[in-house]
N, C-alpha and C positions, 0 to 999 in steps of 0.2 A: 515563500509563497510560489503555487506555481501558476497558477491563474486568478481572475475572482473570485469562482467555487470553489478553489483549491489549494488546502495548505497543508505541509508536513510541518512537526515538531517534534520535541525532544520534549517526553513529559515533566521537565522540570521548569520550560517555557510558559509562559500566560498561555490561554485558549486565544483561537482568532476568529473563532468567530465567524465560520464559514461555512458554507453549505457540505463540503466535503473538507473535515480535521481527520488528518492521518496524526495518531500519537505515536512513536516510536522511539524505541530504544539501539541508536544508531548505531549500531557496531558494523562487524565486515561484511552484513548482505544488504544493507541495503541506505544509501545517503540521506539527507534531508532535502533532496531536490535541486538542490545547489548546482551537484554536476550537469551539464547541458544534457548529456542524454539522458539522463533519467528524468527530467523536466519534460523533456523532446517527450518520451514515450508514456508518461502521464497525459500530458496534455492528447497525443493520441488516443489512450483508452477513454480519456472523458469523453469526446465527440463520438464512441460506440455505443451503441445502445445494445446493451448488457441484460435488462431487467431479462428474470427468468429463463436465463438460460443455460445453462450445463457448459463449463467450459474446460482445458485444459493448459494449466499455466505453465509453461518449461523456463525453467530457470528463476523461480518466485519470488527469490529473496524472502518477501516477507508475508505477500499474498492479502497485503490489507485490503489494496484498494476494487481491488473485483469483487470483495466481500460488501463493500461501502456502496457499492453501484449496481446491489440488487441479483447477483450472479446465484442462483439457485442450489448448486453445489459445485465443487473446487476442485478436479484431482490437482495437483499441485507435485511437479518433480525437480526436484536441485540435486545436486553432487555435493554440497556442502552440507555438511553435519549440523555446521554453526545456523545457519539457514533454519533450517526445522527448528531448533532450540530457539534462535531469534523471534521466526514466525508465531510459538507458542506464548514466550512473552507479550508479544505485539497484539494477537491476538485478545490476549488479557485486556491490554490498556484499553483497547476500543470497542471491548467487549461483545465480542463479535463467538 
């Protein structure tokens, strides 16, 4: 969990039941919140107010949560291959 709005899991987890559910398939781009930075910079993007706007993500890993917070369209750039292949699974689960 990383906040009260916000929780990552692993779709083989129960749902939590929260305002913001990231489902994810955890491989190399992207944790389930656990590590400190990625928590740290979660909790930053929740307190932006995102809605409607055009942004650009560098380094995406998985690109869920900008999509969950109302973000208008995505250009999205990684150096990792596995990244885009992750993203497109991910994107699935939370059908986005």
């Amino acid at each position: 969990m990383i906040n009260k709005d916000c929780g990552v899991r692993a779709g083989l987890y129960s749902p939590l039941n929260l305002k913001y559910e990231i489902i994810i398939i955890p491989k190399m781009s992207f944790s389930t919140g656990h590590n400190k930075t990625t928590s740290m910079v979660m909790n930053y993007i929740l307190n932006l107010v995102l809605n409607g706007l055009k942004i650009l993500d560098i380094g995406y890993g998985t690109g869920i949560l900008s999509e969950k917070l109302g973000v208008v369209s995505i250009d999205a750039v990684d150096v990792d291959e596995r990244c885009y292949e992750n993203t497109k699974e991910n994107s699935l689960l939370n059908k986005m």
